[in-house]
SEMARTOR-838052 format. One record per residue (C-alpha): residue number from 1; residue in one letter; chain; z, y, x. Coordinates in steps of 0.2 Angstrom, whole numbers, always signed. Example, Ala and Ser with C-alpha at 12.3 -4.5 7.8 and 13.67 -1.06 7.14 Angstrom:
residues 2
[site 1,'A','A',[+39,-22,+62]];
[site 2,'S','A',[+36,-5,+68]];
This chain:
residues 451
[site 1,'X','A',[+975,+18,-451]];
[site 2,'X','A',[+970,+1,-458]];
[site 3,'X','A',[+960,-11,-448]];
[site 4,'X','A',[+941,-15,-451]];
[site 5,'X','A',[+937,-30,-463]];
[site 6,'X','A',[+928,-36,-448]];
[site 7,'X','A',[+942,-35,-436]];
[site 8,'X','A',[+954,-46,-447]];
[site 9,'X','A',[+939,-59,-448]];
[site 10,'X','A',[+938,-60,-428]];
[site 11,'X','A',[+957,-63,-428]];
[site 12,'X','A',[+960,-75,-441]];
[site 13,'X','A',[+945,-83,-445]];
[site 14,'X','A',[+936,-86,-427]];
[site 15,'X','A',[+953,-82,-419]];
[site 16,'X','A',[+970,-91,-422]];
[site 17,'X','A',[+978,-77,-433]];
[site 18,'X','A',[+982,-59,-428]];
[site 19,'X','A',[+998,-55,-417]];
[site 20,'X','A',[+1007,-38,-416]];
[site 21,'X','A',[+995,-23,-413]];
[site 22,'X','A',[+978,-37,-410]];
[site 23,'X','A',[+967,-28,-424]];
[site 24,'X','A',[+970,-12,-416]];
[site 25,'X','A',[+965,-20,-402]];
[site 26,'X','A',[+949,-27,-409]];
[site 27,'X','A',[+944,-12,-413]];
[site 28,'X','A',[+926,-6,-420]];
[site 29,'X','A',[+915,-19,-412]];
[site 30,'X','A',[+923,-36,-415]];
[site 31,'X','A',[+909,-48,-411]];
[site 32,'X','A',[+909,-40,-392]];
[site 33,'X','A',[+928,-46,-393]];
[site 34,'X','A',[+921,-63,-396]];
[site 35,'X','A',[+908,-64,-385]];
[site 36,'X','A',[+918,-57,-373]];
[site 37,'X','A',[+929,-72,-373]];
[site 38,'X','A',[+915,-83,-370]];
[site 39,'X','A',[+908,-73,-355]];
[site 40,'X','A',[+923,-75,-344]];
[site 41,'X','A',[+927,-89,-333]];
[site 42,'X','A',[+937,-104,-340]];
[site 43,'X','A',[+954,-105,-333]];
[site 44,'X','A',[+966,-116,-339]];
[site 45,'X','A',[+982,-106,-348]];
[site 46,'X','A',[+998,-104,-338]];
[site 47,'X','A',[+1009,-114,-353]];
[site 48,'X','A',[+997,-131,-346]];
[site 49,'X','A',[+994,-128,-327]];
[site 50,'X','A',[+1011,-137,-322]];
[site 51,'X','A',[+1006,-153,-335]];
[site 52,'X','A',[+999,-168,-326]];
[site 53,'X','A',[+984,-176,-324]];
[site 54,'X','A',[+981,-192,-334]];
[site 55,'X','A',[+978,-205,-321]];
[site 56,'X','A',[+998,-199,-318]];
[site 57,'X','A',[+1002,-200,-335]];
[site 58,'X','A',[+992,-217,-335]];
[site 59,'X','A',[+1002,-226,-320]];
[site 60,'X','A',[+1018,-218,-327]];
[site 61,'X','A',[+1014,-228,-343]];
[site 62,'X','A',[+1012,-242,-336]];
[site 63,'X','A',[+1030,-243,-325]];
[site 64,'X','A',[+1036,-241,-342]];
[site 65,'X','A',[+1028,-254,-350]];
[site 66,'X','A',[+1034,-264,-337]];
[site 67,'X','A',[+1051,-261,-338]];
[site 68,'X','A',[+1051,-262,-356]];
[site 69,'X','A',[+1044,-282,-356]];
[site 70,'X','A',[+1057,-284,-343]];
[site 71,'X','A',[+1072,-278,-354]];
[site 72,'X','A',[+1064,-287,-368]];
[site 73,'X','A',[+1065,-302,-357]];
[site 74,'X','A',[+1084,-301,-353]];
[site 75,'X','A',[+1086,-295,-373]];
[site 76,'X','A',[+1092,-277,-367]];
[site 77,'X','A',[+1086,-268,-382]];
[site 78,'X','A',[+1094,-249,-375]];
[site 79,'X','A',[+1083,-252,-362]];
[site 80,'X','A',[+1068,-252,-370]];
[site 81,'X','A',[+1072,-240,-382]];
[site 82,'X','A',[+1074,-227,-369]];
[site 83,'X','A',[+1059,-231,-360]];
[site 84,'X','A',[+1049,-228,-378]];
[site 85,'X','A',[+1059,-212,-380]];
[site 86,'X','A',[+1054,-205,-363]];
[site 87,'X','A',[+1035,-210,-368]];
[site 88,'X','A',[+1037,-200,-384]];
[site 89,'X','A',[+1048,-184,-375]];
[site 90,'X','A',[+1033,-183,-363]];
[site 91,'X','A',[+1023,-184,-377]];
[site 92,'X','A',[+1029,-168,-385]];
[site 93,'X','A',[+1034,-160,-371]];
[site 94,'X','A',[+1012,-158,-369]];
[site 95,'X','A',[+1011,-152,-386]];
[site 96,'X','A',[+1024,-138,-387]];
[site 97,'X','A',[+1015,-135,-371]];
[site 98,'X','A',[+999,-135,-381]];
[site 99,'X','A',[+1004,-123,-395]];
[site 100,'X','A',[+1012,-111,-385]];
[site 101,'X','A',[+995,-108,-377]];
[site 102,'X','A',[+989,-105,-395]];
[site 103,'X','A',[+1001,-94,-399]];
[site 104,'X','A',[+1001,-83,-383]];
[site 105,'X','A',[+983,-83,-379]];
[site 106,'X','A',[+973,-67,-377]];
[site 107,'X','A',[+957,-78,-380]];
[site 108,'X','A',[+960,-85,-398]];
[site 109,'X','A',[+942,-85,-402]];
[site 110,'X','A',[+940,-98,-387]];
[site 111,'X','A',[+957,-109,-391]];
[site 112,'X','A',[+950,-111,-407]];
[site 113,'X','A',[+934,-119,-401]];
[site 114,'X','A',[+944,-131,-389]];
[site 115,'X','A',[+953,-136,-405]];
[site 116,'X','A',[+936,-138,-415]];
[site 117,'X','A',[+929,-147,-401]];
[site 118,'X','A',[+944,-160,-399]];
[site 119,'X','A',[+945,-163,-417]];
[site 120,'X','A',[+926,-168,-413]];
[site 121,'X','A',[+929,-179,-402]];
[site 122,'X','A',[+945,-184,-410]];
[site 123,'X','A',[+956,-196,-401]];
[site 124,'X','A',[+972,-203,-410]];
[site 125,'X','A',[+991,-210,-404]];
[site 126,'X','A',[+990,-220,-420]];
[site 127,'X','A',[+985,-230,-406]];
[site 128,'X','A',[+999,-231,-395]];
[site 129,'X','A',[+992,-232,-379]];
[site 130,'X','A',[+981,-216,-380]];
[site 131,'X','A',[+1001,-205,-383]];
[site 132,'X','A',[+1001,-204,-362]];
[site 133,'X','A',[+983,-195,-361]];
[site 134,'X','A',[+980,-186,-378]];
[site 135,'X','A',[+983,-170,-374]];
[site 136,'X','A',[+975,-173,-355]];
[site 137,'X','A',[+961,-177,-364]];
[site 138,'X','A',[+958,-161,-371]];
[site 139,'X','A',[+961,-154,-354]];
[site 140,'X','A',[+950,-163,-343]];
[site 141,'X','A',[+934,-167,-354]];
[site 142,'X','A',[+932,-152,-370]];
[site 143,'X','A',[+942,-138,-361]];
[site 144,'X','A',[+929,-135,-346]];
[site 145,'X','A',[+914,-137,-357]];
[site 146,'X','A',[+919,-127,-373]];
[site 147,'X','A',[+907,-116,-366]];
[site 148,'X','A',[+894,-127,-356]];
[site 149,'X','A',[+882,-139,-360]];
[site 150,'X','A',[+885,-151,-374]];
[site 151,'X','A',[+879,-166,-365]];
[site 152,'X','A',[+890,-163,-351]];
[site 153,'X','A',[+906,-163,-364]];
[site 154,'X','A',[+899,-179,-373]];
[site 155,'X','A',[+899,-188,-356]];
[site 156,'X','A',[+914,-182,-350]];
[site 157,'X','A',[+923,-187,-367]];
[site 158,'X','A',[+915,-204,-364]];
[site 159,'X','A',[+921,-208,-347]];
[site 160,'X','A',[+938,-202,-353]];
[site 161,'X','A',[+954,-215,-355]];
[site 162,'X','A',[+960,-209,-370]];
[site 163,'X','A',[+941,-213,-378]];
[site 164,'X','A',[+938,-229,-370]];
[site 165,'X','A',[+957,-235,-376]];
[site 166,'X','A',[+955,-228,-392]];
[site 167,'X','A',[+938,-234,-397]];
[site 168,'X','A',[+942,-252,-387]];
[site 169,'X','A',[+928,-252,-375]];
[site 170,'X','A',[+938,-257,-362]];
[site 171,'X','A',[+937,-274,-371]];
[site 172,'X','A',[+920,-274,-371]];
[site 173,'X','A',[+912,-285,-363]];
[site 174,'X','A',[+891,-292,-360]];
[site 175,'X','A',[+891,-310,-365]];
[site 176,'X','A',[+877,-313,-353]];
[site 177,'X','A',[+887,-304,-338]];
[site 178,'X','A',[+895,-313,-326]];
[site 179,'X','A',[+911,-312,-335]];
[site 180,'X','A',[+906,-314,-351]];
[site 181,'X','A',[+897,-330,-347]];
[site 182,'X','A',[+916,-337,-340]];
[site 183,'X','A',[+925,-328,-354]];
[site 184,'X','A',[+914,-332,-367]];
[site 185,'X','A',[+920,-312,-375]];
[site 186,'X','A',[+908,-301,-383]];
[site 187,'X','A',[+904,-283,-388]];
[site 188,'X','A',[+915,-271,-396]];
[site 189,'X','A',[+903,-258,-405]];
[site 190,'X','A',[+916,-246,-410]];
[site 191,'X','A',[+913,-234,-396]];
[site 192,'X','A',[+895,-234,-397]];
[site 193,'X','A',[+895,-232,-419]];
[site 194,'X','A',[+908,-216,-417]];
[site 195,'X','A',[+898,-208,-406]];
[site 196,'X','A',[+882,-212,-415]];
[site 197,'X','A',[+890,-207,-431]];
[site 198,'X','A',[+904,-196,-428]];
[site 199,'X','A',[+899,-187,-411]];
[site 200,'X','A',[+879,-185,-410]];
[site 201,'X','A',[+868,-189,-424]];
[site 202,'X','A',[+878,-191,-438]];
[site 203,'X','A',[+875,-203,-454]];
[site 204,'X','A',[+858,-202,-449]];
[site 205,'X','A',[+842,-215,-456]];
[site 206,'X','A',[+835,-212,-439]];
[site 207,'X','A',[+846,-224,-430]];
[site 208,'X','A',[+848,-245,-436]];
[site 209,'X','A',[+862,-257,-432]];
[site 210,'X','A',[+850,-265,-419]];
[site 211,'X','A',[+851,-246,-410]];
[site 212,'X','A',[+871,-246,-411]];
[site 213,'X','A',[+870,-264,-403]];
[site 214,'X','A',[+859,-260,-389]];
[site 215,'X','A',[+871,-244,-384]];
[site 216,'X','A',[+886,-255,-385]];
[site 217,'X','A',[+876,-265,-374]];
[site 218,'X','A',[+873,-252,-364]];
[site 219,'X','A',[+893,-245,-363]];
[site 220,'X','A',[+899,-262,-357]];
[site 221,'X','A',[+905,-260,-341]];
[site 222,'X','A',[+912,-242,-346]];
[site 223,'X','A',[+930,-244,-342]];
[site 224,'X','A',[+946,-236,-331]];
[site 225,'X','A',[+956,-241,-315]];
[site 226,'X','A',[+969,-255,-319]];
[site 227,'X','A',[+985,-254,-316]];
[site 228,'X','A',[+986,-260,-298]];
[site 229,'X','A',[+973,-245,-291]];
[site 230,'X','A',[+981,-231,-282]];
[site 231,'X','A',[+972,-221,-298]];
[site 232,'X','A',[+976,-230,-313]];
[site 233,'X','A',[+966,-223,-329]];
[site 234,'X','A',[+952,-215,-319]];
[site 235,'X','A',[+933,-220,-325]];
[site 236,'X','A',[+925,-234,-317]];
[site 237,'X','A',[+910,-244,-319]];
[site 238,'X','A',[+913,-264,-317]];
[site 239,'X','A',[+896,-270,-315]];
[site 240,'X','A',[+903,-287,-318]];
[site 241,'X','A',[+906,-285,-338]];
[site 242,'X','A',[+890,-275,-340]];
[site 243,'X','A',[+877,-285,-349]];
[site 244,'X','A',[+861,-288,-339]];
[site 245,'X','A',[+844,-283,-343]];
[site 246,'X','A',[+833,-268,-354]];
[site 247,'X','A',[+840,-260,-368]];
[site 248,'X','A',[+827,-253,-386]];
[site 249,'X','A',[+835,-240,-394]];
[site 250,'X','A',[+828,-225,-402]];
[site 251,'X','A',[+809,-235,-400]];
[site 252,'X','A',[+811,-231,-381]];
[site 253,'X','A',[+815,-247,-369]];
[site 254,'X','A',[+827,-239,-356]];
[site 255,'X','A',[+826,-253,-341]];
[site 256,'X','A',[+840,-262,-334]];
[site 257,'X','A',[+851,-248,-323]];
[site 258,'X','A',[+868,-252,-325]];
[site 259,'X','A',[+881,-238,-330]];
[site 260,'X','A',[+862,-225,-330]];
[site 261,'X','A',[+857,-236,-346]];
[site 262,'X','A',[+871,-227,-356]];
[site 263,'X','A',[+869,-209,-346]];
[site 264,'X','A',[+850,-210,-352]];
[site 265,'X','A',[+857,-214,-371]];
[site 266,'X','A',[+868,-202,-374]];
[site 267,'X','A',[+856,-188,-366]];
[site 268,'X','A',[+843,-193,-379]];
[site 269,'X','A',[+856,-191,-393]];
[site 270,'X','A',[+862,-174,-386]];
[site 271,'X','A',[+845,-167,-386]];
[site 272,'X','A',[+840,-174,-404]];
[site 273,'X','A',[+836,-164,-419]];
[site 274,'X','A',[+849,-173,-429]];
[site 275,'X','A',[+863,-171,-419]];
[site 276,'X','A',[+859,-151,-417]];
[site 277,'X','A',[+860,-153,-437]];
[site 278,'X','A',[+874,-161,-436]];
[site 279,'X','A',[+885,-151,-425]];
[site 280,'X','A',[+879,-137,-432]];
[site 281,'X','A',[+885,-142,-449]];
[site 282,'X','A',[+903,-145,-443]];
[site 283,'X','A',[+904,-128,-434]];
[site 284,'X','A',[+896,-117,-449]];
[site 285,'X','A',[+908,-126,-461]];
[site 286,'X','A',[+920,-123,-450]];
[site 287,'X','A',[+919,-106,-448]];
[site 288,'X','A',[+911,-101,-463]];
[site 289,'X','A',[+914,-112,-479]];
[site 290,'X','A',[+918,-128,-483]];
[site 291,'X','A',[+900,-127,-492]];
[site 292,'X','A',[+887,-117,-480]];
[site 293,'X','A',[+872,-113,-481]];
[site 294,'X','A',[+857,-121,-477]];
[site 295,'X','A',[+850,-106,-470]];
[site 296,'X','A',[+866,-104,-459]];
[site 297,'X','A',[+865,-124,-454]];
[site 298,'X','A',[+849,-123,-447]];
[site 299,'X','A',[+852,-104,-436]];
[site 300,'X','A',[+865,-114,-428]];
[site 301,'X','A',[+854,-128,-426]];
[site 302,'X','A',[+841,-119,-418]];
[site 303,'X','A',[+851,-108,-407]];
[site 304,'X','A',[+856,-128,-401]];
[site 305,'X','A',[+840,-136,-399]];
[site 306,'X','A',[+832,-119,-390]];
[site 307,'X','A',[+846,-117,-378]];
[site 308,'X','A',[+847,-137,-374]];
[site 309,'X','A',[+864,-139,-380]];
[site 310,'X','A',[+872,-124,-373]];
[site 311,'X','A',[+888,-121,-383]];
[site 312,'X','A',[+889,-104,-377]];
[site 313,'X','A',[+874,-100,-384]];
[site 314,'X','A',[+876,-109,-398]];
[site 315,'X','A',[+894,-100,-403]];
[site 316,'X','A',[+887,-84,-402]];
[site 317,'X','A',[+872,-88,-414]];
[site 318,'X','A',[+886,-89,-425]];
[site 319,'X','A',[+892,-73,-424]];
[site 320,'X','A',[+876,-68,-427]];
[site 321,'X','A',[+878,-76,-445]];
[site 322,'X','A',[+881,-63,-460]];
[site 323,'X','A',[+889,-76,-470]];
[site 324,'X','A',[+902,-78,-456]];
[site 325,'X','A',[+908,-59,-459]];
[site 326,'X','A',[+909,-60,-477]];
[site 327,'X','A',[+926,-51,-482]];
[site 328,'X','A',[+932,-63,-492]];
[site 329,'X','A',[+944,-77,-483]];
[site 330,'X','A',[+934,-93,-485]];
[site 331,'X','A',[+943,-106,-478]];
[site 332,'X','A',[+958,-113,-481]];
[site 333,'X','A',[+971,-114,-465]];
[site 334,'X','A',[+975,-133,-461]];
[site 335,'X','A',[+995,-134,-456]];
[site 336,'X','A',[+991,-131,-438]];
[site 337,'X','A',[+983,-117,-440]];
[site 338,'X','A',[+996,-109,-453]];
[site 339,'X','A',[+1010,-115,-440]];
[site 340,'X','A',[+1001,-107,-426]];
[site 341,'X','A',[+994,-90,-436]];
[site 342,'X','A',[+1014,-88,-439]];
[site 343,'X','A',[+1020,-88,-424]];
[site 344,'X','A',[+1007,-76,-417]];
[site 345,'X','A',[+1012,-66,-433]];
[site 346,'X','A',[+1029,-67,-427]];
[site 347,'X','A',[+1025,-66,-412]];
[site 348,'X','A',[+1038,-81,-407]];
[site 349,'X','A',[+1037,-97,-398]];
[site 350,'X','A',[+1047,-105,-411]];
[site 351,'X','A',[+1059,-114,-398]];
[site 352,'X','A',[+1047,-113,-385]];
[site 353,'X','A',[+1034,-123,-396]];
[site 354,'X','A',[+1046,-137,-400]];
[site 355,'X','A',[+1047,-127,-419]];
[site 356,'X','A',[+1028,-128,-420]];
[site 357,'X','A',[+1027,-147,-416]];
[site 358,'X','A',[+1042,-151,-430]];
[site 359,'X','A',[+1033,-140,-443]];
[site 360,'X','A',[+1016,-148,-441]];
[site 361,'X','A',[+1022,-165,-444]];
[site 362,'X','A',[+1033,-159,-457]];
[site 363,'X','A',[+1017,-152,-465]];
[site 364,'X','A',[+1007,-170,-463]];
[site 365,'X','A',[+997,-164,-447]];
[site 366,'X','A',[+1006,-173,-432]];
[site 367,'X','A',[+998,-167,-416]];
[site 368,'X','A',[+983,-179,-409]];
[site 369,'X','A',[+986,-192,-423]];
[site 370,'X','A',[+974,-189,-435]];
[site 371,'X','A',[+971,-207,-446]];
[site 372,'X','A',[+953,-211,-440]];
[site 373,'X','A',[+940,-206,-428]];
[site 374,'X','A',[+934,-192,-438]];
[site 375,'X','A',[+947,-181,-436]];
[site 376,'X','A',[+957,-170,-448]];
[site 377,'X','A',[+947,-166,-462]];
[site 378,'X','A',[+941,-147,-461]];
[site 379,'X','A',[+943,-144,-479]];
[site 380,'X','A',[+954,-137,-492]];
[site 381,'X','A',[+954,-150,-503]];
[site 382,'X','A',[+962,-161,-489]];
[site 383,'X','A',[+977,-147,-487]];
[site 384,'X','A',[+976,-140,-506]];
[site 385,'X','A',[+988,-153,-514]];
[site 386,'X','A',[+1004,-145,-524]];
[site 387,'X','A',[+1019,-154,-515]];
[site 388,'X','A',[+1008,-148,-497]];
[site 389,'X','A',[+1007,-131,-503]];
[site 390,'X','A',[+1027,-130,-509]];
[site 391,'X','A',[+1031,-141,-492]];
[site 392,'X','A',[+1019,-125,-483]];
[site 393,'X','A',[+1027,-111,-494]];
[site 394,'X','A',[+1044,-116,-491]];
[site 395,'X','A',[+1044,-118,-471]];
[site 396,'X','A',[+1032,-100,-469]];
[site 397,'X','A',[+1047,-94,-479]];
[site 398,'X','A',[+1062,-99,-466]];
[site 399,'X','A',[+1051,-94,-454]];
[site 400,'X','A',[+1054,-75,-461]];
[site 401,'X','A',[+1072,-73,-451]];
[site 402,'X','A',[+1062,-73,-436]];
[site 403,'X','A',[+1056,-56,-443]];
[site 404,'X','A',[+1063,-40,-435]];
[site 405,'X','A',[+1076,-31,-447]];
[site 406,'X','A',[+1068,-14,-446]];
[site 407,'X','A',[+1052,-18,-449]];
[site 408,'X','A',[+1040,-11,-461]];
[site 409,'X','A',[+1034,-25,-471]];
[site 410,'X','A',[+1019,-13,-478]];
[site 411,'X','A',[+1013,-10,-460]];
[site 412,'X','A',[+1016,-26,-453]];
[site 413,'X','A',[+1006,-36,-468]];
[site 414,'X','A',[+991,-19,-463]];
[site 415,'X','A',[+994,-26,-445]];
[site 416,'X','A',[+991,-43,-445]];
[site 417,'X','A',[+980,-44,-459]];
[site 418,'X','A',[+969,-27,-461]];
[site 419,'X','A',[+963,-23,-479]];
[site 420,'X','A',[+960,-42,-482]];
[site 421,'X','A',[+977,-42,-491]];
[site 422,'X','A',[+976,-37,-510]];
[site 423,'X','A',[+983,-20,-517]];
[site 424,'X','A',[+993,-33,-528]];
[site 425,'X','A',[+1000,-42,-516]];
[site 426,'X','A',[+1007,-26,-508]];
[site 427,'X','A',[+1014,-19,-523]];
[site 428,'X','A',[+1024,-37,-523]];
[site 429,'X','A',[+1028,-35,-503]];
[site 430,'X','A',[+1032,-15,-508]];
[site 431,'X','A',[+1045,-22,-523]];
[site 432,'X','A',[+1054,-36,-512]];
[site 433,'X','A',[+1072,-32,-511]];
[site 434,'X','A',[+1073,-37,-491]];
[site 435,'X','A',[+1064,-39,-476]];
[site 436,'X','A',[+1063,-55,-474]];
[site 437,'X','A',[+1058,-59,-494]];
[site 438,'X','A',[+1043,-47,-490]];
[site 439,'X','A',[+1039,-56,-475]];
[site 440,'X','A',[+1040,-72,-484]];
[site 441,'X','A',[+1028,-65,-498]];
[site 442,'X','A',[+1015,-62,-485]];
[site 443,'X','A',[+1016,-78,-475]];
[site 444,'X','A',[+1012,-87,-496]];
[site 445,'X','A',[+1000,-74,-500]];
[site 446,'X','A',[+982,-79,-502]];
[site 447,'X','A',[+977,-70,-487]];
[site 448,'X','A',[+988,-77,-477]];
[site 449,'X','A',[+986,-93,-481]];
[site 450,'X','A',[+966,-93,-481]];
[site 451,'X','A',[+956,-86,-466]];
């Protein structure tokens, strides 16, 4: 029996892409399968529980660092090109770790809200110093709120090494603070812009220049343990670079109150209308279209605002969203997403997710290193380019002799894609001469390739 429209939309457009036997597992009430995913308690996937924690990854960044400006002093050059390759292996060793999660996880539907919510909040190792704690990052502040409050994720992601390093606020510095008088350095505003703009509120008239000033203002002091602290990389607050006195923003004065001033900010933008618009638009065209609704937008929204930021809430009022169980697949898969949805087709760990991280920077979507802080662009005219799509047909291709020989290419395209796969593109599947050339039509077909 062929599965349900609706099931093939919870598993490959709110999930990551069906595995073996998933839709059948789905069965006839899909959004409880969602909702379900949400209602249980967040424990962290067995593929990341032995990864460490980033003040670790932190202090072992800087031992390297030091070893490499020592070898650079007595001109040994193999040196310091080990060091840089055990920084990158670490690297990639968290993000086969990362996609074999993907791929094996029973709670797709929530995986794919973690990878929403990081892409968010984006961090980047096109900055070289956030490589140690990118993928910590998405372990320590968006896993363990995917499902709480909003404002609670917005502050951990602030407090977080990888955002302070990436956006430079550990630079910042109050010039009327004790340090900034004897320094004579200034404010770096990056921090407090990307989180107006990117994270909250969006490009919104509501906020002036003289507002992302004042947070800035507000964010100096915001920094991490040094390298000397039995901690390195761990938030702290260094009263000493925190410029002095009350801050304006929003028309409210918010008194002097050291690392509070920023703690009241970012509450007010967590709670504001234009930031519930604004996340709201990102997750309806995220899971709906590229071009929602504004009916859909503002359901979102309002599920948001009512609830005070709970994301738990505010995912399932998706769910409720007609438009989101529409037939027809919508969106186009970005290179992770077709990585990971063939691999859980497959069900393979491709190498033990070495295979997924190769293919998606083969495919121009290196993990963690999207090119600015607004992350990966979410749609398909970002993916849709010719040379991507042959690059993208090609790999799905090779990835076809992972395919078991006796299987029946009708019944596995039925299995992983339901009755969302045309008649047409099952005649072509019916006609291949082999196996794996069926299985390499289905991972190019339409259906496949869009979600």
């Amino acid at each position: 029996m062929v599965p349900s429209h609706e099931a093939a939309v919870a598993a490959n457009r709110f999930g990551l892409g069906a595995r073996p036997g998933e839709l059948d597992q789905i069965g006839r009430d899909p959004k409880a399968w969602l909702a379900n995913q949400l209602n249980t308690r967040q424990v962290l996937p067995p593929e990341l529980r032995d990864l460490p924690h980033s003040s670790e990854n932190v202090r072992l960044f800087f031992v390297a660092k030091k070893m490499m400006r020592q070898a650079k002093k007595n001109k040994d050059r193999s040196r310091r090109k080990m060091m840089r390759k055990r920084i990158r292996r670490a690297f990639q060793k968290e993000a086969a770790a990362h996609s074999l999660a993907a791929v094996n996880s029973d709670q797709p539907f929530r995986e794919r809200l973690v990878r929403f919510w990081a892409n968010h909040f984006t961090v980047s190792v096109r900055n070289g110093k956030v490589r140690p704690v990118a993928y910590a990052f998405e372990r320590e502040a968006i896993r363990p709120y995917v499902t709480g409050r909003f404002a609670d994720m917005l502050l951990a992601v602030a407090r977080h090494p990888a955002m302070l390093v990436y956006l430079d606020n550990q630079r910042s510095i109050g010039p009327n603070s004790r340090a900034g008088r004897r320094r004579k350095k200034g404010i770096n505003e990056n921090l407090a812009r990307e989180i107006l703009e990117l994270h909250t509120m969006g490009a919104s008239r509501v906020y002036t220049q003289d507002d992302v000033i004042s947070f800035a203002k507000m964010l100096t002091g915001w920094t991490m343990m040094g390298r000397k602290s039995d901690t390195p990389g761990r938030f702290t607050f260094r009263q000493a670079i925190h410029e002095p006195g009350p801050k304006r923003f929003l028309g409210r004065v918010i008194p002097e109150s050291g690392m509070r001033e920023a703690e009241t900010a970012m509450l007010m933008m967590a709670s504001h209308p234009e930031t519930a618009w604004h996340v709201a638009t990102k997750m309806a065209t995220h899971f709906i279209s590229d071009n929602p609704s504004p009916d859909a937008i503002a359901h979102i929204a309002s599920a948001f605002s009512k609830s005070g930021g709970d994301l738990r809430a505010t995912s399932l009022a998706l769910l409720q969203l007609p438009e989101a169980w529409q037939p027809k697949p919508m969106k186009m898969k970005s290179p992770a997403e077709y990585v990971i949805s063939v691999a859980r087709a497959l069900d393979t760990d491709l190498n033990e997710g070495k295979g997924m991280v190769r293919a998606q920077n083969i495919l121009g979507q290196k993990p963690y290193a999207a090119t600015s802080p607004a992350g990966w662009p979410d749609k398909a005219e970002a993916w849709a380019a010719p040379e991507a799509m042959l690059e993208r047909l090609e790999w799905g291709a090779s990835m076809a002799v992972h395919a078991k020989r006796d299987l029946d290419p009708i019944s596995f395209a039925n299995s992983i894609l339901g009755p969302t796969v045309s008649r047409k593109t099952l005649t072509w599947i019916a006609r291949a001469p082999s196996v794996r050339e069926a299985v390499a039509l289905i991972f190019a077909s339409p259906a496949f390739q869009r979600r």
